[in-house]
PDB file of N, CA, C, O and CB in Angstrom:
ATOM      1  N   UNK A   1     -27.092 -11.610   7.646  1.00  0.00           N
ATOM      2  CA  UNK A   1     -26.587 -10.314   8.035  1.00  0.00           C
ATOM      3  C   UNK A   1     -27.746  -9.385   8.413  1.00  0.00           C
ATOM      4  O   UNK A   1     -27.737  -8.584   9.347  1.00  0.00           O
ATOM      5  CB  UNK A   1     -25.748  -9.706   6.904  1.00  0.00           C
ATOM      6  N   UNK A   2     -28.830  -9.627   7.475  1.00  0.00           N
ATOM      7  CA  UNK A   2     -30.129  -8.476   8.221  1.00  0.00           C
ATOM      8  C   UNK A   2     -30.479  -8.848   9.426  1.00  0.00           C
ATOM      9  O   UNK A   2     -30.605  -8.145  10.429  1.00  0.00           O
ATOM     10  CB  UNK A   2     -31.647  -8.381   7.476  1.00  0.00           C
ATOM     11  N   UNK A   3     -30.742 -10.772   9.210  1.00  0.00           N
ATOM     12  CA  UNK A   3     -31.263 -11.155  11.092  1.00  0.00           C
ATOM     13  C   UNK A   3     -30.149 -10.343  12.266  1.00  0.00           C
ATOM     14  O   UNK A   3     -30.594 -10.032  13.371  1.00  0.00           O
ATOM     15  CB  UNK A   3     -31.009 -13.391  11.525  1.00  0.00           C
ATOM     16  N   UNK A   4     -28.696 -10.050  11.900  1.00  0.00           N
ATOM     17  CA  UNK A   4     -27.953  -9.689  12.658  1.00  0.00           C
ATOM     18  C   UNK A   4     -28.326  -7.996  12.722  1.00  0.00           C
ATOM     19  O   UNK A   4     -28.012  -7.426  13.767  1.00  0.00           O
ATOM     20  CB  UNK A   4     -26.594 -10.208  12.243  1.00  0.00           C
ATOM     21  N   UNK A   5     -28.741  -7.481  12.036  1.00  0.00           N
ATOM     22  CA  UNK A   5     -29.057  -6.166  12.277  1.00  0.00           C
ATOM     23  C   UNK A   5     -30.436  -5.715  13.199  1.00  0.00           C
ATOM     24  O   UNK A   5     -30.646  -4.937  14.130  1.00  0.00           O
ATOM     25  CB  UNK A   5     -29.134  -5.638  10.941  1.00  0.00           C
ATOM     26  N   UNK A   6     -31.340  -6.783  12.281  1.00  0.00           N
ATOM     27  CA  UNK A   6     -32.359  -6.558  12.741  1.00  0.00           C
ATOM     28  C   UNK A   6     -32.228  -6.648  14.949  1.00  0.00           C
ATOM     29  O   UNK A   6     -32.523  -6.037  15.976  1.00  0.00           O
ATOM     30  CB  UNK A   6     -33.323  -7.728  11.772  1.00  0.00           C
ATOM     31  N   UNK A   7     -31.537  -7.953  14.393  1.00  0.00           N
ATOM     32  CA  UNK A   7     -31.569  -7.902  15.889  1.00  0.00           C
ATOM     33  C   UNK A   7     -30.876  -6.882  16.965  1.00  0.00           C
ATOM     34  O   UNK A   7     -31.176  -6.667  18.139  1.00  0.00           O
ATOM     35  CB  UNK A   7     -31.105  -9.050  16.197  1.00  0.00           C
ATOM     36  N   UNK A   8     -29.873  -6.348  16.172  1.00  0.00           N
ATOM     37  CA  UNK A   8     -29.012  -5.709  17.015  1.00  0.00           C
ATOM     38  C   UNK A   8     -29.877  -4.166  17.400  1.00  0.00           C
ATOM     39  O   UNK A   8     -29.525  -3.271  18.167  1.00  0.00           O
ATOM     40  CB  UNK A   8     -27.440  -5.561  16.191  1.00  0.00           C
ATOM     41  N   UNK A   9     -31.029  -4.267  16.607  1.00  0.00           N
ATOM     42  CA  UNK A   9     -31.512  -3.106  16.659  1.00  0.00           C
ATOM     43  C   UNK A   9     -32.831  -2.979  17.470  1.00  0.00           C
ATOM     44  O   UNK A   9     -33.361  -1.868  17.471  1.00  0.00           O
ATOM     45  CB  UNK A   9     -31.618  -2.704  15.393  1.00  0.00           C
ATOM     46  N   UNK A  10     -33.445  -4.026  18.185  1.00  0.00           N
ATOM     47  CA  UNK A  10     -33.765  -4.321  19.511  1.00  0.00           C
ATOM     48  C   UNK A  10     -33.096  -3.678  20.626  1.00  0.00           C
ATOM     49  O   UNK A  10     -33.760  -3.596  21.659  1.00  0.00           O
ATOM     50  CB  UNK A  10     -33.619  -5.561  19.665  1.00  0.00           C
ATOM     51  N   UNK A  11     -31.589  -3.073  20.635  1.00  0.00           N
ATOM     52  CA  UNK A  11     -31.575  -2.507  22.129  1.00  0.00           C
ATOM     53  C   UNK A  11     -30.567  -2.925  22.412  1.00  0.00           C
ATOM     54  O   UNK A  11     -30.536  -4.137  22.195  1.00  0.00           O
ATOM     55  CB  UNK A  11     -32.569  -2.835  23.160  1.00  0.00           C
ATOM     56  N   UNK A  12     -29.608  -2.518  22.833  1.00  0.00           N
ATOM     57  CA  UNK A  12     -28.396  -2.877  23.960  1.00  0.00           C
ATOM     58  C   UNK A  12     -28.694  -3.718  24.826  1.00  0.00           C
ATOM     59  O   UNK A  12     -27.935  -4.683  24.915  1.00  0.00           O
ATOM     60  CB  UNK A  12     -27.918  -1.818  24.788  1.00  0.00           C
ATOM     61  N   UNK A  13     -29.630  -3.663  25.557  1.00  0.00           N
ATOM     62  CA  UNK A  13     -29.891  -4.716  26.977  1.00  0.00           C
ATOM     63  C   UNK A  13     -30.528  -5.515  25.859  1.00  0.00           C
ATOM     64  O   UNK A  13     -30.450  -6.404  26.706  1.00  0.00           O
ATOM     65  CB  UNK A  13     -31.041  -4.185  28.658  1.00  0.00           C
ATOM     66  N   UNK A  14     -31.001  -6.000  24.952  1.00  0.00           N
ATOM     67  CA  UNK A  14     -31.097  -7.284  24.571  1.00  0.00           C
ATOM     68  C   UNK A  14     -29.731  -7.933  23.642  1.00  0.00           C
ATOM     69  O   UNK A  14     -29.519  -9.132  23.460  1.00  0.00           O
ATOM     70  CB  UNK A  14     -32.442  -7.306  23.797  1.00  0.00           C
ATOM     71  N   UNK A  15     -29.195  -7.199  23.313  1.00  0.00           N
ATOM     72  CA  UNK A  15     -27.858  -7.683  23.242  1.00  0.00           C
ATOM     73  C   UNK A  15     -26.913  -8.193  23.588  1.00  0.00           C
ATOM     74  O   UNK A  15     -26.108  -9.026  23.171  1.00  0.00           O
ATOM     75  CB  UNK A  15     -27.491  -7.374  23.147  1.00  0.00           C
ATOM     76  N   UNK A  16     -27.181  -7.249  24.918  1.00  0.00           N
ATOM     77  CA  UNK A  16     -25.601  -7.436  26.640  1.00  0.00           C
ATOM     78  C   UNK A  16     -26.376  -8.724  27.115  1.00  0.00           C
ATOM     79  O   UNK A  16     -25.635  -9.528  27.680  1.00  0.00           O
ATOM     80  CB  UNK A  16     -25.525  -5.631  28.631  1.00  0.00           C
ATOM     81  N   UNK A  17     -27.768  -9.128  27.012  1.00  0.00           N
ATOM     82  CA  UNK A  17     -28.171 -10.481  27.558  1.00  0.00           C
ATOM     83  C   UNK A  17     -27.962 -11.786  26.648  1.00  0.00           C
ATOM     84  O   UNK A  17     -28.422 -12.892  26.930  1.00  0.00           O
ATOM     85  CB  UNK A  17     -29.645 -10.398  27.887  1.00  0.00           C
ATOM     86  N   UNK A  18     -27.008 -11.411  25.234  1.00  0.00           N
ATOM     87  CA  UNK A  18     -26.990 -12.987  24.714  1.00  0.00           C
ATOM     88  C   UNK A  18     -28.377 -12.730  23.477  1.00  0.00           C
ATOM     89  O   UNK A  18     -28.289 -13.565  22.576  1.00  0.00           O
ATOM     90  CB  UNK A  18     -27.445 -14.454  26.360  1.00  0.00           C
ATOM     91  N   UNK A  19     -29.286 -11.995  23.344  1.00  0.00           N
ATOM     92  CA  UNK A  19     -30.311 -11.703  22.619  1.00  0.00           C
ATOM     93  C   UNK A  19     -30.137 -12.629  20.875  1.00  0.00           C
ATOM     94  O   UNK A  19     -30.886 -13.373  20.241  1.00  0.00           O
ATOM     95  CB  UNK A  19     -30.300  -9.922  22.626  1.00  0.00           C
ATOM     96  N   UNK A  20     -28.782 -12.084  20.647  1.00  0.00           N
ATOM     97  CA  UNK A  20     -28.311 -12.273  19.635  1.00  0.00           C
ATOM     98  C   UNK A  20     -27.258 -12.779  19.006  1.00  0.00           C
ATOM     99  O   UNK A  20     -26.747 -12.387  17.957  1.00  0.00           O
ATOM    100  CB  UNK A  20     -28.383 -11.659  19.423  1.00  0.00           C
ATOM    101  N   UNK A  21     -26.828 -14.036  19.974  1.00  0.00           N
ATOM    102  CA  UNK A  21     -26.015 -14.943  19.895  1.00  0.00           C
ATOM    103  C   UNK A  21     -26.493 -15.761  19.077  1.00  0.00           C
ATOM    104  O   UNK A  21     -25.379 -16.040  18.634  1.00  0.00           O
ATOM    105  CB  UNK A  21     -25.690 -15.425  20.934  1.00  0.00           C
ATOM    106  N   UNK A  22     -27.098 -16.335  18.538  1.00  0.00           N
ATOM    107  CA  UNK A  22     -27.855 -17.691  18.140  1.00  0.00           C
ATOM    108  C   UNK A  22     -27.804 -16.824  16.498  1.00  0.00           C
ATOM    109  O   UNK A  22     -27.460 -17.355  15.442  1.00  0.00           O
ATOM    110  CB  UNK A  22     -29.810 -18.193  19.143  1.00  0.00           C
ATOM    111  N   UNK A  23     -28.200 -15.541  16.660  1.00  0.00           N
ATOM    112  CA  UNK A  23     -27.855 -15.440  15.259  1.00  0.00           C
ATOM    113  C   UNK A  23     -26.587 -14.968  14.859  1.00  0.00           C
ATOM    114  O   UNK A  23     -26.446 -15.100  13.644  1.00  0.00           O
ATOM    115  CB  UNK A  23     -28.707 -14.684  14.659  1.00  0.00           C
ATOM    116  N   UNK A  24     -25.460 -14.389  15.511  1.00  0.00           N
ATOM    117  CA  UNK A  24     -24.571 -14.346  15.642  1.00  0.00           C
ATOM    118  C   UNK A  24     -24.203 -15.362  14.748  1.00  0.00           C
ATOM    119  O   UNK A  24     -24.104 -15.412  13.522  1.00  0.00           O
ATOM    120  CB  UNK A  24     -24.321 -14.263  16.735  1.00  0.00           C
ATOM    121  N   UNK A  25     -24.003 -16.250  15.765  1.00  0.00           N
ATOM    122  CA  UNK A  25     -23.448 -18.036  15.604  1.00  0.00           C
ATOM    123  C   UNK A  25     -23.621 -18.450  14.050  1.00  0.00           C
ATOM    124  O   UNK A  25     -22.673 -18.773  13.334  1.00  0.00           O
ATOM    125  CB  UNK A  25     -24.618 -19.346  16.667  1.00  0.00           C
ATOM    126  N   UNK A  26     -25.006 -18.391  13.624  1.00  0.00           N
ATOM    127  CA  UNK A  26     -25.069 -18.550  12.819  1.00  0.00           C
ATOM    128  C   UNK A  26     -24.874 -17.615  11.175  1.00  0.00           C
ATOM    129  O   UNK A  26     -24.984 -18.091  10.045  1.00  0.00           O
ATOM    130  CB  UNK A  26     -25.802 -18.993  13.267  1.00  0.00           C
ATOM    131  N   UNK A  27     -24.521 -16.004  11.617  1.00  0.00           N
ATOM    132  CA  UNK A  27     -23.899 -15.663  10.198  1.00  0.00           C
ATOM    133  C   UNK A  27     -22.529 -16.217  10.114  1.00  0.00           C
ATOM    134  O   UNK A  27     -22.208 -16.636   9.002  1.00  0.00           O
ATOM    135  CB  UNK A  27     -23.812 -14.067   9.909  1.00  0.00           C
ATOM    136  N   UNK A  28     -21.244 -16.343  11.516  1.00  0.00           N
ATOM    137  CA  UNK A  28     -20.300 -16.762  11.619  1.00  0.00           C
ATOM    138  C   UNK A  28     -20.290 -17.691  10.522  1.00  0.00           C
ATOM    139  O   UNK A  28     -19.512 -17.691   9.568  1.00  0.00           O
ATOM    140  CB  UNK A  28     -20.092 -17.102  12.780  1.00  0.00           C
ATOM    141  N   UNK A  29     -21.423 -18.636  10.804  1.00  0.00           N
ATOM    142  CA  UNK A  29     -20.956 -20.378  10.149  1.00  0.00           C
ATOM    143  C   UNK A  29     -21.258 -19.611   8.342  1.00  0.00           C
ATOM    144  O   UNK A  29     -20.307 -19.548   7.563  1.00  0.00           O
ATOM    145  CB  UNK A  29     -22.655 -22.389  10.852  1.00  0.00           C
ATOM    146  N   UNK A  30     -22.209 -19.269   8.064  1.00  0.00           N
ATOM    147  CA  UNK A  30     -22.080 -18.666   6.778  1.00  0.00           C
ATOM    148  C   UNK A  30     -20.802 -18.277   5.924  1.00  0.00           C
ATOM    149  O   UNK A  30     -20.219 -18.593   4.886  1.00  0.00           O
ATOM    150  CB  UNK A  30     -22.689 -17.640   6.931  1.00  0.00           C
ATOM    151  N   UNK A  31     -20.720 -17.375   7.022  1.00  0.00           N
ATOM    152  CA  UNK A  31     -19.204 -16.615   6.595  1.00  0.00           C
ATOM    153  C   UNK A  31     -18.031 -17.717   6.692  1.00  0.00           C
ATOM    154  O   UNK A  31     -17.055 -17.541   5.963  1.00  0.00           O
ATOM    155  CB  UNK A  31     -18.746 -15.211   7.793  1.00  0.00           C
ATOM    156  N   UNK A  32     -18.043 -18.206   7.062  1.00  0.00           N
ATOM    157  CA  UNK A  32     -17.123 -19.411   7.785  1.00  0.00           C
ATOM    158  C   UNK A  32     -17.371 -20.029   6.130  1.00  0.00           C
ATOM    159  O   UNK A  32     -16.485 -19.847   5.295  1.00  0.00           O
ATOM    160  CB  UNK A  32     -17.888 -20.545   9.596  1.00  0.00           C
ATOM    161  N   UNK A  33     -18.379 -20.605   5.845  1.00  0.00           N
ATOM    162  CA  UNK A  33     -18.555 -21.238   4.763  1.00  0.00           C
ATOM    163  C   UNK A  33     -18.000 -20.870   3.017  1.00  0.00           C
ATOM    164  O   UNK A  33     -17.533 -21.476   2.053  1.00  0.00           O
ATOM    165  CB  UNK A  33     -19.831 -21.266   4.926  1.00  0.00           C
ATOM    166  N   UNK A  34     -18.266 -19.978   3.266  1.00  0.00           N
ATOM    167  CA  UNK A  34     -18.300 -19.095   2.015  1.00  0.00           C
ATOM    168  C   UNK A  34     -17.092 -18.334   2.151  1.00  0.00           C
ATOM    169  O   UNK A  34     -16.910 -17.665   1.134  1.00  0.00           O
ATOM    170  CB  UNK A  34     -19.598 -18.128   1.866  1.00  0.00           C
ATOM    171  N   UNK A  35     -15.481 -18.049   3.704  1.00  0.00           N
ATOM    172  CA  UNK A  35     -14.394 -18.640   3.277  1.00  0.00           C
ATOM    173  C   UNK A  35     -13.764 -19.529   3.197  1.00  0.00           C
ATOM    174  O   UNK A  35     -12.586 -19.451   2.849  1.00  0.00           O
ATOM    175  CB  UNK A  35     -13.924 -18.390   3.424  1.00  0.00           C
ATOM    176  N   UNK A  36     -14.340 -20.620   3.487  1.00  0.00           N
ATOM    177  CA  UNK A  36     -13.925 -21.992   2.974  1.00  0.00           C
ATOM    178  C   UNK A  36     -13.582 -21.987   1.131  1.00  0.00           C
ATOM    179  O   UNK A  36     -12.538 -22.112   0.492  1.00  0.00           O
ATOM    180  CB  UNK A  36     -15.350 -23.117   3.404  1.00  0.00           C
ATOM    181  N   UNK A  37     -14.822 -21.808   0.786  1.00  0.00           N
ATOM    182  CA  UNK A  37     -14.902 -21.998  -0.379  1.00  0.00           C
ATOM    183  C   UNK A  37     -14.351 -20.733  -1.537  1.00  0.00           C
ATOM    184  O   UNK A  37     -14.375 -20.867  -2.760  1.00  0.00           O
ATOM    185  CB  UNK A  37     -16.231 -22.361  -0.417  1.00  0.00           C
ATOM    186  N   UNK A  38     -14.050 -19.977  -1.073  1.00  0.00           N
ATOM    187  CA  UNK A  38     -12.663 -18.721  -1.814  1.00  0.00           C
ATOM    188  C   UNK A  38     -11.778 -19.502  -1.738  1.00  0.00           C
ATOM    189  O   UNK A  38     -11.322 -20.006  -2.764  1.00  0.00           O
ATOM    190  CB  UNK A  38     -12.073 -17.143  -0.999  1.00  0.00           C
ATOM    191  N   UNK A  39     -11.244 -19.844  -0.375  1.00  0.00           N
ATOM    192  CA  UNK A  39      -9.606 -20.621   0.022  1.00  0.00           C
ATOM    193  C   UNK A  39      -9.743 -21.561  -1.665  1.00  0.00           C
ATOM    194  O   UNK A  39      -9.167 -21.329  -2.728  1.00  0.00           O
ATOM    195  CB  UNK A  39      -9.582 -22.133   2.118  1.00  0.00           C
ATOM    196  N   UNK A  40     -10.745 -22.644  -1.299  1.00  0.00           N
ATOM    197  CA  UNK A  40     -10.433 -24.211  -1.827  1.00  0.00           C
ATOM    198  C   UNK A  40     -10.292 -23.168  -3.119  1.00  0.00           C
ATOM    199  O   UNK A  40      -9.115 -22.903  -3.366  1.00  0.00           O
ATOM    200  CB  UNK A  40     -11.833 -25.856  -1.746  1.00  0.00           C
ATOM    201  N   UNK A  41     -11.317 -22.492  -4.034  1.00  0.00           N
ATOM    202  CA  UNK A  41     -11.038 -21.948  -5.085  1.00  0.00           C
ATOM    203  C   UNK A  41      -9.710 -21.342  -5.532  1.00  0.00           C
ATOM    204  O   UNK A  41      -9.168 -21.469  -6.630  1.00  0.00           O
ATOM    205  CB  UNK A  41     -11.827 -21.226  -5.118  1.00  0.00           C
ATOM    206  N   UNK A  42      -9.340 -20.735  -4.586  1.00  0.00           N
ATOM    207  CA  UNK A  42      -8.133 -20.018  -5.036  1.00  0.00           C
ATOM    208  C   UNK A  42      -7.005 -20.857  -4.691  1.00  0.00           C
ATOM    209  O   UNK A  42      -5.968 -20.422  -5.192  1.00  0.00           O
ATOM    210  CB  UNK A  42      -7.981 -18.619  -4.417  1.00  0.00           C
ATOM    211  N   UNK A  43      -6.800 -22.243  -3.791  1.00  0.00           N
ATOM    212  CA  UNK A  43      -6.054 -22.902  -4.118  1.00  0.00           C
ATOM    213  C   UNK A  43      -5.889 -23.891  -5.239  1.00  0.00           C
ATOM    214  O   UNK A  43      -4.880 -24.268  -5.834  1.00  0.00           O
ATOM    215  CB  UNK A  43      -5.960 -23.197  -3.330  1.00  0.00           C
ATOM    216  N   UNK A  44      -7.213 -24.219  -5.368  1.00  0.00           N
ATOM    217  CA  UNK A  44      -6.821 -25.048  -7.241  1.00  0.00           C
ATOM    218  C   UNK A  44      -6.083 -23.880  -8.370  1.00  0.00           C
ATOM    219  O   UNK A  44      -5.106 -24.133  -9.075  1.00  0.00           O
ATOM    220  CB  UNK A  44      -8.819 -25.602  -8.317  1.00  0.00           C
ATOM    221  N   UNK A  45      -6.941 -22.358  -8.319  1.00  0.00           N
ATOM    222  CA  UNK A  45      -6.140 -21.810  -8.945  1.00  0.00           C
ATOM    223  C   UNK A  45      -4.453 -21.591  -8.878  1.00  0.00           C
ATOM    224  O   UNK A  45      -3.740 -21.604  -9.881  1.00  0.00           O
ATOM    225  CB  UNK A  45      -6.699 -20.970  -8.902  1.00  0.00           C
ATOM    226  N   UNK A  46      -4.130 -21.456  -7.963  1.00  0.00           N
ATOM    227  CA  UNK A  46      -2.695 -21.438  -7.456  1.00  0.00           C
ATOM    228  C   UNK A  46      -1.710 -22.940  -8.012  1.00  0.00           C
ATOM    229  O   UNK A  46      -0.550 -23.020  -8.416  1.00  0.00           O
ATOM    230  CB  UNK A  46      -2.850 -21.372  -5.603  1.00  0.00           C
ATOM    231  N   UNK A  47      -2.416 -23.632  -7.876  1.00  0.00           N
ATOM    232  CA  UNK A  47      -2.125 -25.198  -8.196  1.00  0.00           C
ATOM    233  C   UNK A  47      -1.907 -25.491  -9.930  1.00  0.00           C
ATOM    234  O   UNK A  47      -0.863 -25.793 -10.508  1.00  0.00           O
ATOM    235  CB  UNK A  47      -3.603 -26.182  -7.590  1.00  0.00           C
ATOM    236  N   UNK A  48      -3.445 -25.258 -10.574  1.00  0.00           N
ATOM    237  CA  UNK A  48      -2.950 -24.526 -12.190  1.00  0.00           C
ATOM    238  C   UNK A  48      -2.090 -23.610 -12.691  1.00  0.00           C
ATOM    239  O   UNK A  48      -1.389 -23.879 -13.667  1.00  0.00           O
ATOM    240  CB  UNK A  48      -3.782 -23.942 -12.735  1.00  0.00           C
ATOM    241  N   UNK A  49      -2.048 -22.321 -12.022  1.00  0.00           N
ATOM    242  CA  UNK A  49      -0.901 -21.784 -12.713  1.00  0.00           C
ATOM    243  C   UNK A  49       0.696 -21.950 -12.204  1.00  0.00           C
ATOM    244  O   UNK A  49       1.610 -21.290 -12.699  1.00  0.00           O
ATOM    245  CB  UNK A  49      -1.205 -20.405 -12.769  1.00  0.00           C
ATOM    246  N   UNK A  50       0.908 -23.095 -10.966  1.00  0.00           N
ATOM    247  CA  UNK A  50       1.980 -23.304 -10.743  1.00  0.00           C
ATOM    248  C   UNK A  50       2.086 -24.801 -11.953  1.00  0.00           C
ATOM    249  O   UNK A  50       3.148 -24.743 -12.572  1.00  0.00           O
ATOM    250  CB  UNK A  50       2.190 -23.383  -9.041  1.00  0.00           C
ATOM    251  N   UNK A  51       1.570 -25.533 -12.191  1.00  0.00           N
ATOM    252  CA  UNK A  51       1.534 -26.279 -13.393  1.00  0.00           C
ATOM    253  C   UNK A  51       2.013 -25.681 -14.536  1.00  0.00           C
ATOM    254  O   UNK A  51       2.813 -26.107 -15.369  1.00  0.00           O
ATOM    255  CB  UNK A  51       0.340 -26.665 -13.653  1.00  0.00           C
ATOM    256  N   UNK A  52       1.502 -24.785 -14.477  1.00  0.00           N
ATOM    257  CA  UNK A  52       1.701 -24.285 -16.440  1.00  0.00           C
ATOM    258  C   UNK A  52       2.605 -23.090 -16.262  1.00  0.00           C
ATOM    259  O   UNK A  52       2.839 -22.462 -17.295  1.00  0.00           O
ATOM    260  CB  UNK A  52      -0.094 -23.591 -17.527  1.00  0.00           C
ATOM    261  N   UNK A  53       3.107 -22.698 -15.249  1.00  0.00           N
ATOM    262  CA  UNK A  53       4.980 -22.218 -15.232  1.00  0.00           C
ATOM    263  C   UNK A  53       5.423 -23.333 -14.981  1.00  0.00           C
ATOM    264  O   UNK A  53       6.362 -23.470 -15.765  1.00  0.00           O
ATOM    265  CB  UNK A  53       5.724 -21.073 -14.019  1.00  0.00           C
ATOM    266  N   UNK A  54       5.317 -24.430 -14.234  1.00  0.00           N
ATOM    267  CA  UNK A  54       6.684 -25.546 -14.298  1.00  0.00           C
ATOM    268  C   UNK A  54       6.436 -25.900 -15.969  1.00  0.00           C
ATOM    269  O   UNK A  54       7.294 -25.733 -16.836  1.00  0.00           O
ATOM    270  CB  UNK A  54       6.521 -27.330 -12.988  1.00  0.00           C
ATOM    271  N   UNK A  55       5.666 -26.194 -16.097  1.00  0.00           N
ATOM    272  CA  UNK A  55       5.810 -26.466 -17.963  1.00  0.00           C
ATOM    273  C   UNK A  55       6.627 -25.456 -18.412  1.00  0.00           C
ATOM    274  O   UNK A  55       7.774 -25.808 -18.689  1.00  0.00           O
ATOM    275  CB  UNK A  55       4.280 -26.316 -18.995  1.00  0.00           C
ATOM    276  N   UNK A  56       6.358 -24.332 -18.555  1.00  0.00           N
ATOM    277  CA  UNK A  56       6.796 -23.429 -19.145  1.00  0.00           C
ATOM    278  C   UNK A  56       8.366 -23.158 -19.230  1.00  0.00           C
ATOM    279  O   UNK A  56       8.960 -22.706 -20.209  1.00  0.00           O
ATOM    280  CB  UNK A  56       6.147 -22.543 -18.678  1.00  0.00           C
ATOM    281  N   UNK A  57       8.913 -23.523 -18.011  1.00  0.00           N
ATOM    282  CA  UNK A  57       9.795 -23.948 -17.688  1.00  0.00           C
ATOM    283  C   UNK A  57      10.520 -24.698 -18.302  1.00  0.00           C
ATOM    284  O   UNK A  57      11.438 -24.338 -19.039  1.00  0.00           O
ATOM    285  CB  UNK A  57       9.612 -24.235 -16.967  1.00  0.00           C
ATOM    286  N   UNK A  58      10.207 -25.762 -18.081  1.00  0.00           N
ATOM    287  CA  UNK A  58      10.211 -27.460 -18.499  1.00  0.00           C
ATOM    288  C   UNK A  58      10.706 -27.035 -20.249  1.00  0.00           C
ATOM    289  O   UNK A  58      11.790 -27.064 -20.832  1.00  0.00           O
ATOM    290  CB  UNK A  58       8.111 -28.537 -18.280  1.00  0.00           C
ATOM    291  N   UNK A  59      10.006 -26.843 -20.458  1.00  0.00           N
ATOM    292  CA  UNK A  59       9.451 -25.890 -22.166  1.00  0.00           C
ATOM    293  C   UNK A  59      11.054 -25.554 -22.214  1.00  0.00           C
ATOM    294  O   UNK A  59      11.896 -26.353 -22.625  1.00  0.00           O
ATOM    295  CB  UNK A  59       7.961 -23.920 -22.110  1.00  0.00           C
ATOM    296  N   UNK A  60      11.371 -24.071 -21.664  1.00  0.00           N
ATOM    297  CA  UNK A  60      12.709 -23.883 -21.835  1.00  0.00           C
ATOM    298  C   UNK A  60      13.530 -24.510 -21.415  1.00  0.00           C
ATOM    299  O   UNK A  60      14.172 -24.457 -22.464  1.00  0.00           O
ATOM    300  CB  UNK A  60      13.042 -23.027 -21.581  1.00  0.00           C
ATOM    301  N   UNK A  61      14.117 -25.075 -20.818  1.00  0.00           N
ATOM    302  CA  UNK A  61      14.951 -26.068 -20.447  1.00  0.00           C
ATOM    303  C   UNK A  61      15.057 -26.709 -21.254  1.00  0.00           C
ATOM    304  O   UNK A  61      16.227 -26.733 -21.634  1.00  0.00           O
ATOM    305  CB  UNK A  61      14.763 -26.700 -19.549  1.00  0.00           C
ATOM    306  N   UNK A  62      14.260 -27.475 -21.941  1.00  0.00           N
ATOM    307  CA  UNK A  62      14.208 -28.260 -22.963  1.00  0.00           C
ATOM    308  C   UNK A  62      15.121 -27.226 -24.438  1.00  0.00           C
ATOM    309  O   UNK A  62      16.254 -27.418 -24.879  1.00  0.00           O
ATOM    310  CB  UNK A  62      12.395 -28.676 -23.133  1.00  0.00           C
ATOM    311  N   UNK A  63      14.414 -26.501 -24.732  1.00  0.00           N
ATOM    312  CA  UNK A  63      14.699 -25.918 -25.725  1.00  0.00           C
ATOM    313  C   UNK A  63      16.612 -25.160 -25.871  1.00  0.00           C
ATOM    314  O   UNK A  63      17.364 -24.780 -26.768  1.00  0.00           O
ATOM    315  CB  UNK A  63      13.438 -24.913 -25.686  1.00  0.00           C
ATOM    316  N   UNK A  64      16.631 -25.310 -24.281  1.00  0.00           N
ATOM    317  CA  UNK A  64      18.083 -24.587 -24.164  1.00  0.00           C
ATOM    318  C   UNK A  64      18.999 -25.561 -24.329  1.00  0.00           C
ATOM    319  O   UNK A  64      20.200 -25.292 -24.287  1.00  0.00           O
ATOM    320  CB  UNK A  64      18.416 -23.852 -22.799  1.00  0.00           C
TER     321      UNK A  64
END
């Protein structure tokens, strides 16, 4: 994110020419990365606590 500042702070005409594509590109893939890895996290979580309400469930049903 600083290479992206830094660069952006070179100038408009080095910008409007592509200047700062390459680093662009590459905070994208960062960011890209790092929401990958929220998603996968927060889908195992989603996955556990849909487990332990169907138990819970399960649990009452049983008991009724």
């Amino acid at each position: 994110m600083t290479a992206l500042d830094e660069c952006h702070a070179r100038g408009f005409l080095f910008r409007a020419v592509g200047g700062c594509n390459a680093v662009k590109t590459a905070v994208n893939r960062c960011l890209r990365g790092e929401r990958l890895e929220r998603t996968r996290e927060n889908r195992e979580k989603a996955f556990e606590a849909k487990k332990a309400r169907e138990a819970m469930w399960a649990e009452i049903d049983a008991n009724t």
